[in-house]
C-alpha positions, 0 to 999 in steps of 0.5 A: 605666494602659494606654498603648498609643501614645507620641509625642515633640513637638519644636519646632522653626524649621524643621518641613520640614527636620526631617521630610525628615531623619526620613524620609530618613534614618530611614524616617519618613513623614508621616501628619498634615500641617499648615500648620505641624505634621507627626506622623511614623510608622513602621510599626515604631516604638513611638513617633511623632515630631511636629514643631512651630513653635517659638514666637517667643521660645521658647528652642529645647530643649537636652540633648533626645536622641531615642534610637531601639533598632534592631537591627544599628547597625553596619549602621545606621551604614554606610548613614548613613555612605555617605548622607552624613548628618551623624554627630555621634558616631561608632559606640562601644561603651560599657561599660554594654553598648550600642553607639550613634551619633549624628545631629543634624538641621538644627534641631539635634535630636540622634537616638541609634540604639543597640543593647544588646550583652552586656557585655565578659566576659559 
């Protein structure tokens, strides 16, 4: 197998308010619009986000995490901070060596930016 793209598919109630979050926030942008339907890219990321409709009766999604490496998350956090986007979990430092924060998006979607550090003592 040679996979050489990836994609997450996220169903959601409001497909608009979650592609402004990913792009305002997080420097996506629109590459494929649809009446109902937005594939959002960033010429640095591995993976694509698309958003969907969710359907009617399906149950919105729980425990999904989209977690994105970035280099810096300190700085990361800063800036989020000073734009006033919605920290859900502030930045921390967790023993298994990554520093991280959390962000969740208007239909609750829940962003993770992390960065792998060295473990204490290392």
């Amino acid at each position: 197998m040679n996979i050489i793209a990836s994609a997450v598919t996220l169903n959601v109630d409001d497909v608009a308010a979650s592609s402004n979050f990913f792009s305002g926030y997080l420097g996506f942008h629109e590459s494929v619009v649809g009446e109902a339907y937005a594939c959002l890219v960033r010429p640095d990321a591995t993976s694509d986000v698309v958003l969907r409709p969710r359907a009617a009766g399906e149950r919105p999604a729980t425990g999904v995490v989209v977690t994105l490496t970035v280099t810096d998350v300190a700085a990361e956090y800063e800036r989020l901070v000073r734009e006033g986007a919605p920290i859900s979990v502030p930045l921390r430092e967790e023993p298994w060596a990554e520093r991280l924060f959390q962000l969740t998006d208007p239909n609750g979607i829940v962003v993770q930016l992390v960065e792998w550090v060295p473990p204490a003592g290392a």
